[in-house]
Structures are given as structure tokens and as C-alpha cells.
C-alpha positions as CSV (number, residue, x, y, z in Angstrom):
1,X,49.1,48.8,-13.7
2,X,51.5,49.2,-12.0
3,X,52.2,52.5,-11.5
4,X,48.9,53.3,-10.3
5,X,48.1,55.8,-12.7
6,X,44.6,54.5,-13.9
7,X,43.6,54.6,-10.3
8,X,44.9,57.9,-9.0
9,X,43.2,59.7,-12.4
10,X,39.9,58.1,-11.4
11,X,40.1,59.4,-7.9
12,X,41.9,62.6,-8.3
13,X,38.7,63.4,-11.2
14,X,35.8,62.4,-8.5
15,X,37.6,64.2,-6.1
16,X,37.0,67.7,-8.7
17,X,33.7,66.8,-9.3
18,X,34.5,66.3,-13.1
19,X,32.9,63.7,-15.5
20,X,34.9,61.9,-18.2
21,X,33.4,64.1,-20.5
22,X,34.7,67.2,-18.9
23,X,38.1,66.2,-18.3
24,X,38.5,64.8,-22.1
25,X,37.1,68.6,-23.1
26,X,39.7,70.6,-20.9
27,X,42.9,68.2,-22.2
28,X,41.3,68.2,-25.9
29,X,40.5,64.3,-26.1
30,X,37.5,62.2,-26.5
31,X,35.9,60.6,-23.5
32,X,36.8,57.1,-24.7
33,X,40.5,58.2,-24.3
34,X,39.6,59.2,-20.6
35,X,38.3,56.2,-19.8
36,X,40.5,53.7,-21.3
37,X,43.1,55.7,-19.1
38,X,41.5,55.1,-16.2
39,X,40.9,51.1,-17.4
40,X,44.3,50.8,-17.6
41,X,46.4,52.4,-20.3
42,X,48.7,55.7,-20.3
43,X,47.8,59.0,-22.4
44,X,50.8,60.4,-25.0
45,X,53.6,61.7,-22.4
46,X,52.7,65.4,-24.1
47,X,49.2,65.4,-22.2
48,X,50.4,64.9,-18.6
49,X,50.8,68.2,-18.1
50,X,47.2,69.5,-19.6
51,X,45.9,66.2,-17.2
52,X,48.0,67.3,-14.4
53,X,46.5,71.5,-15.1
54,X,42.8,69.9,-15.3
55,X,42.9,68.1,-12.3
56,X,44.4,71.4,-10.4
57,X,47.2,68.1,-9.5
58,X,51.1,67.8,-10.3
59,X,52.3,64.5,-12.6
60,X,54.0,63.2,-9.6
61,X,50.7,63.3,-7.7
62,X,49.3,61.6,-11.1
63,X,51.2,58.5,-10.8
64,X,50.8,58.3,-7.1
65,X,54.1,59.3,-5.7
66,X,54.6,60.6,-2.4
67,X,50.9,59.4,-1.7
68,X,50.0,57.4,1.4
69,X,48.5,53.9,0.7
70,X,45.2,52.8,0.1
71,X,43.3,52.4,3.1
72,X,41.0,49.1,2.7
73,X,37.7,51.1,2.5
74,X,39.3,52.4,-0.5
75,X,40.4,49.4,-2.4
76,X,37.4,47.3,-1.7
77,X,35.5,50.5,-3.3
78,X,37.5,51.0,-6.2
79,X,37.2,46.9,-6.7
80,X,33.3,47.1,-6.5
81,X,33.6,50.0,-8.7
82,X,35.7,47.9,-11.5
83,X,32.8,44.8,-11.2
84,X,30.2,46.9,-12.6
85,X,31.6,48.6,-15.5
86,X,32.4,47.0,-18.9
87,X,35.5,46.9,-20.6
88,X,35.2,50.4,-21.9
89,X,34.2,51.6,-18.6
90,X,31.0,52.2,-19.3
91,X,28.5,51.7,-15.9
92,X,26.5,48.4,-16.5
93,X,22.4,48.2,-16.8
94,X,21.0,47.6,-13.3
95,X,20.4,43.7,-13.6
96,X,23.9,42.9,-14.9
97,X,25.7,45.6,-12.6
98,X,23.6,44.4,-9.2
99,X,24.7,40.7,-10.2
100,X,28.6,41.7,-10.9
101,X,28.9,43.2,-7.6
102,X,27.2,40.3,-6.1
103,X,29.8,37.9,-7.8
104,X,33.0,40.8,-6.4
105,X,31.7,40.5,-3.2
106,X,31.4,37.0,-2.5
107,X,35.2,36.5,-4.1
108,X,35.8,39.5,-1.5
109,X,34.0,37.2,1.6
110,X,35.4,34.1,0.5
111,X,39.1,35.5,0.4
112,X,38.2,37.0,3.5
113,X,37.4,33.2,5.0
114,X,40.7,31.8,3.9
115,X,42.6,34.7,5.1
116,X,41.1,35.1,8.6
117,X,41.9,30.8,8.6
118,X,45.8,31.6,7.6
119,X,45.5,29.8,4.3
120,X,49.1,30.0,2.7
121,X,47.0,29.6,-1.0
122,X,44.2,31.8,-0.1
123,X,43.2,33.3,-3.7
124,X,43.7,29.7,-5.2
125,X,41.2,28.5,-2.5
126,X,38.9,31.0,-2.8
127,X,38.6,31.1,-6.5
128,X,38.5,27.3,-6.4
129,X,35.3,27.1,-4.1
130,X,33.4,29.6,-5.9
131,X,34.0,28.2,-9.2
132,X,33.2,25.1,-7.5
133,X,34.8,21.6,-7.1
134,X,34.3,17.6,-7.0
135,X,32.5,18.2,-3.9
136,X,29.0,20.5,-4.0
137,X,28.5,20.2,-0.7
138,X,31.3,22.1,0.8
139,X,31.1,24.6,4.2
140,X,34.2,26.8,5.5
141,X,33.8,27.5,9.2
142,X,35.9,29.1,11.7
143,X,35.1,29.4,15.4
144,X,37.6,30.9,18.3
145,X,36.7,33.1,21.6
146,X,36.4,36.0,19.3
147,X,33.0,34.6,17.5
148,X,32.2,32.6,14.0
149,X,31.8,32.7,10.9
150,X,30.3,29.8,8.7
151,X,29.7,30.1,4.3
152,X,28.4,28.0,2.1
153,X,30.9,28.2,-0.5
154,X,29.5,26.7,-3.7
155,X,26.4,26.4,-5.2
156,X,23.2,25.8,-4.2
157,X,22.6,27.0,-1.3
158,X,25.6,30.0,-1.1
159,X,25.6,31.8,1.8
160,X,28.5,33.8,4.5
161,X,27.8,34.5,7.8
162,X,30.1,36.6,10.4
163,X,29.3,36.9,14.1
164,X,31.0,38.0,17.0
165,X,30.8,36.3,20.4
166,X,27.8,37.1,21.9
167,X,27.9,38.9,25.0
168,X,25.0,38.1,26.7
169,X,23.2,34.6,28.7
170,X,19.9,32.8,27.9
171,X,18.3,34.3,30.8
172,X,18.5,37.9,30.0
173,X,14.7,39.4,28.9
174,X,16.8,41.7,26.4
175,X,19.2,38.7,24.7
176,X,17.9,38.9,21.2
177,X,18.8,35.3,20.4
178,X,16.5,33.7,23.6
179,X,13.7,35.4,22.9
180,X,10.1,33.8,24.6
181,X,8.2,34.4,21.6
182,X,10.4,32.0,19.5
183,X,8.4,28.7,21.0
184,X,5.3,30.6,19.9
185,X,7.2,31.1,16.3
186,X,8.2,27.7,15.6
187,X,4.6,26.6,16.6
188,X,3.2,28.4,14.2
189,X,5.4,27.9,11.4
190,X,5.0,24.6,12.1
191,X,1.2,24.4,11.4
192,X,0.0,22.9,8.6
193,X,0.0,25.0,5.2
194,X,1.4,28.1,6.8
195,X,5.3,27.3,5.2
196,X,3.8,26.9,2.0
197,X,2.1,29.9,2.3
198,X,4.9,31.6,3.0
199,X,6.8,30.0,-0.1
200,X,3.5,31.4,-2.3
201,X,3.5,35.1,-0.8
202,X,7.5,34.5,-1.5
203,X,7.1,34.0,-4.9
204,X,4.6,37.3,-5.4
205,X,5.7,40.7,-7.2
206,X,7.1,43.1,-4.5
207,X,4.1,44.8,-5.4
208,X,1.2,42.2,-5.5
209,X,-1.1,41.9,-2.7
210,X,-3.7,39.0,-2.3
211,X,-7.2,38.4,-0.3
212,X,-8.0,35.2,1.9
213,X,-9.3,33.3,-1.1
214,X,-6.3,33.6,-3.1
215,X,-4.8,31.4,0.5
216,X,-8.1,29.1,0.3
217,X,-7.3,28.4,-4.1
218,X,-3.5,27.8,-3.6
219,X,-3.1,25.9,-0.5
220,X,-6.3,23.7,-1.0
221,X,-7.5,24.9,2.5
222,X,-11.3,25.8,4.5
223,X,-12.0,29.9,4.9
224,X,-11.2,29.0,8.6
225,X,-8.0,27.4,8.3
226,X,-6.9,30.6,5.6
227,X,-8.2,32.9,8.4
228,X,-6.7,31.4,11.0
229,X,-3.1,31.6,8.8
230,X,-3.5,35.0,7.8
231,X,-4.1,35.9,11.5
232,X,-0.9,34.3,12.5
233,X,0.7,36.1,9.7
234,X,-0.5,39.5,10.6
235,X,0.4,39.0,14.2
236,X,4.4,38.1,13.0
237,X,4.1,41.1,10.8
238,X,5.0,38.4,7.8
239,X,2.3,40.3,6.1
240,X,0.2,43.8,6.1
241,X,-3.2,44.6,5.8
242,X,-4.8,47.2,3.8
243,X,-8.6,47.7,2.8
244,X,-10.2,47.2,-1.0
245,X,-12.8,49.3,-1.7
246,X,-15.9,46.9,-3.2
247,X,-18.9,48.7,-3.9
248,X,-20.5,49.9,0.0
249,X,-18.4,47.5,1.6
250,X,-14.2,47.0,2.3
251,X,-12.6,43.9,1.1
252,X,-9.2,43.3,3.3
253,X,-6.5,42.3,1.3
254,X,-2.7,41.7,2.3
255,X,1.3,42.1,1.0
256,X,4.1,40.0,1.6
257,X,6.5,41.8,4.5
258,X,9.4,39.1,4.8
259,X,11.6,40.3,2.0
260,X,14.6,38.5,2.3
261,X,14.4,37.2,5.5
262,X,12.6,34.3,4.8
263,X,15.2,33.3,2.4
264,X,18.3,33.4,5.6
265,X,15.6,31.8,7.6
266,X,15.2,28.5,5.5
267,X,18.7,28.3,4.6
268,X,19.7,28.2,8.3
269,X,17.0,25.7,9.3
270,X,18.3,23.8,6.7
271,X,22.0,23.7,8.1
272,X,20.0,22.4,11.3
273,X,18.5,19.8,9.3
274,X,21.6,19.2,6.6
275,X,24.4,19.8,9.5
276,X,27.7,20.0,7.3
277,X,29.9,17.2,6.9
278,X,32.4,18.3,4.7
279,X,34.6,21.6,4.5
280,X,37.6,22.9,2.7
281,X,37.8,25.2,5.9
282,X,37.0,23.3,9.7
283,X,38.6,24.8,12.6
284,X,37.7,25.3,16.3
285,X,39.3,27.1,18.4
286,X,37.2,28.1,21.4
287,X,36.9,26.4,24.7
288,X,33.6,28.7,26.3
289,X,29.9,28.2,25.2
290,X,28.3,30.0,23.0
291,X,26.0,31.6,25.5
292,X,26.9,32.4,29.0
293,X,25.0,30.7,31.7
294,X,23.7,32.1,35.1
295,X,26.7,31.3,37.1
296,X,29.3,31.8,34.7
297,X,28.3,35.4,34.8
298,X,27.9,36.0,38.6
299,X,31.4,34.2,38.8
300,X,33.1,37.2,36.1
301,X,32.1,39.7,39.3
302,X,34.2,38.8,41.6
């Protein structure tokens, strides 16, 4: 709407604490009518006052005059806020809700992308990509001195990633990105069996643990090669241990850790592997490194 009624109503009734419920009760409607206000349409001119009283507000404040703008935070909210209600209003169940706002906010990242590129059609590009086109293979990156950002923008594979510059060089202890341990990391994840088992522990209820011979069934492997992956697991914290109680003696048994992590892991090796070819977004604008060597920063002290 354009008058920004729907909006202000819906703000103006969190902001007193009151449910649709209440505010239909102290203007003498039904909830549905409070709700398809804020959706969208306009109650009988007669009732802006009774609103107005409820909502300890004026009519002027109702329609949003003499109001400030939005701030982002705010419309980005109330635009999440639309994604997971249905047309009545009414607050989606948890699968369909948590899949709504997924879908809002990668429209909100990918409008972002084209945006921050200076796309002169950046909605029609945006809502092209996701929908997906000719091409299913398409990447949007943008690097300058002020960082990156790289997304997948249709499916498989969908992804968006935003970094700043870093700020540090290879041979600081404390960079997070040139960490020692990271040899030791690819070696093991590079042993036979131990990806797969990864994948297998990946596929497990958040709640399921499993004990070395569920690792010796599924991968086909010796007890010494399923100890020797479990140990390596335990050490990355991929996985925890707790104890089994069998008769006199402890049985260990162990839980899947990784969450999602494993997920941004093997979609950025594969970007390694897969390197993209073709975009609907490619621009470079930087003329540094990524990571500052040695004598670049001694030469920044003087």
C-alpha cells in the first residue's frame, strides 16, 4: 500500500504489546479484520478513531505521516516477517516458515549482489538467477580493495559468501586463514574412508550416535583402520565421545559435531575443483593480494 497504513498498524500494535486478538476486542472487530488490515487493506473510515484510541496513537501517526523513514534493519524485518505468514496472516508451521525465510533471504542476498555490482536491472537480475536460467552453472563475483563476495546463484550447489579484506599476512601465528594445523587437516581428510565417513555421520539424526562397528559395517573397513578414523575424528572434534553402559563394562560410542560445516566445507573445495567459468556477475577491481606478505607490511611503517 501505499500509504503505509498496513505497516505502521503492525508496528504501532507490537510496539503496545497487543495481539490481533486484543486490538480487534478494544475497536469491536474480529481478528480476521485486524489482520487483513495489516496484509494490506483499510478498516471502514468510522473505526480510525477507535484504532487510533487503542493504539494510544493519532490517525495521522496511523498512516505514517510526519514519521521518519524506515531504517534498513526495519524493512528487511518487516520483509522476513511477510515471508512467513500466509495470506491471512496467519504465522506458518516451522518447516514451511524456516523454508520461506530461506527463499526471502536469498532474494534479499542476491539483490544485494547486483546492487553492490551497480546493476541498472537489479530486481530483474536477481529474480532471474534464482528462478534460474539457460545456464545452471552460473557464479556472481565481485572483488575490489574493500574484500569479496562470490554466490552461487542457481541451483545445485546455491551458496553467498561476503568477506572483507583481510587484514593480516601468512606469517602471523594468530591469522586464522594460515593456520599450521591445516597440512595436518587436509592429510587426514585425505585418508582413505575418512570423507565417506564423514558423508555417513552427515546423514545421521542430530540425535543418533554410533560405536566403531557401525564405521567397520558401512565403510567396509578393519577395527584398526575404524580406530584409527575415529581417532582422527575425535582429535578434529568432528565427533564426541560418550560412554554406553554394557553390563560391568563401558561401550564408547560417538555423535556427529560438524553440523553445517561440513556442508560450506565441500561446497568450497568444490569451487577449487569446479573453478567457475561462467557468471552473470564478474568483476575485479583490486590491484593488492589477498594476503599481505612480510615486506609489504614492514614497508606500511615507514
Amino acid at each position: 500500500m501505499g500509504n503505509g497504513f498496513n505497516e505502521c498498524l503492525k508496528k504501532l500494535r507490537k510496539e503496545k504489546g497487543m495481539t490481533q486478538e486484543e486490538l480487534a476486542e478494544a475497536v469491536g472487530v474480529s481478528a480476521q479484520a485486524v489482520s487483513k488490515w495489516e496484509l494490506g487493506s483499510l478498516p471502514d473510515a468510522g473505526l480510525l478513531p477507535a484504532v487510533a484510541d487503542a493504539l494510544g496513537t493519532t490517525i495521522d501517526t496511523l498512516f505514517g505521516r510526519g514519521q521518519e523513514s524506515p531504517c534498513l534493519e526495519q524493512l528487511l524485518s518487516e520483509e522476513l516477517d511477510r515471508a512467513e505468514r500466509d495470506e491471512d496472516g496467519k504465522i506458518l508451521c516451522n518447516v514451511e516458515r524456516e523454508k520461506r525465510r530461506m527463499q526471502c533471504a536469498w532474494r534479499i542476498c542476491h539483490l544485494l549482489a547486483c546492487v553492490y555490482a551497480r546493476c541498472s536491472n537489479s530486481r530483474e537480475v536477481s529474480e532471474m538467477t534464482i528462478e534460474g536460467g539457460q545456464m545452471h552453472d552460473m557464479y556472481t563475483q565481485v572483488s575490489d580493495e574493500g574484500g569479496f563476495f562470490q554466490a552461487k546463484l542457481n541451483r545445485p550447489l546455491q551458496y553467498f559468501l561476503l568477506m572483507p579484506q583481510p587484514e593480516y599476512t601468512c606469517k602471523d601465528p594468530a591469522a586464522p586463514l594460515c593456520d599450521p594445523g591445516f597440512e595436518e587437516l587436509f592429510c587426514f581428510l585425505g585418508r582413505p574412508k575418512v570423507l565417506r565417513a564423514l558423508e555417513f555421520l552427515a546423514e545421521q539424526r542430530r540425535n543418533m550416535f554410533i560405536d566403531s562397528d557401525t564405521l567397520i559395517e558401512e565403510l567396509a573397513i578393519g577395527k584398526s583402520d575404524a580406530e584409527e578414523i575415529i581417532a582422527g575424528l575425535l582429535k578434529f572434534q568432528f565427533i564426541s565421545r560418550a560412554e554406553l553402559k554394557r553390563g560391568k563394562e563401558n561401550a564408547a560410542i560417538y555423535k556427529y559435531c560438524l553440523d553445517c560445516n561440513l556442508v560450506s566445507f565441500l561446497t568450497f573445495a568444490y569451487v577449487l575443483l569446479k573453478q567457475p567459468r561462467n557468471f552473470n556477475i564478474g568483476i575485479c577491481n583490486r590491484s593488492r593480494p589477498y594476503f599481505k606478505s612480510g615486506a609489504e607490511e614492514n614497508s606500511e611503517k615507514y
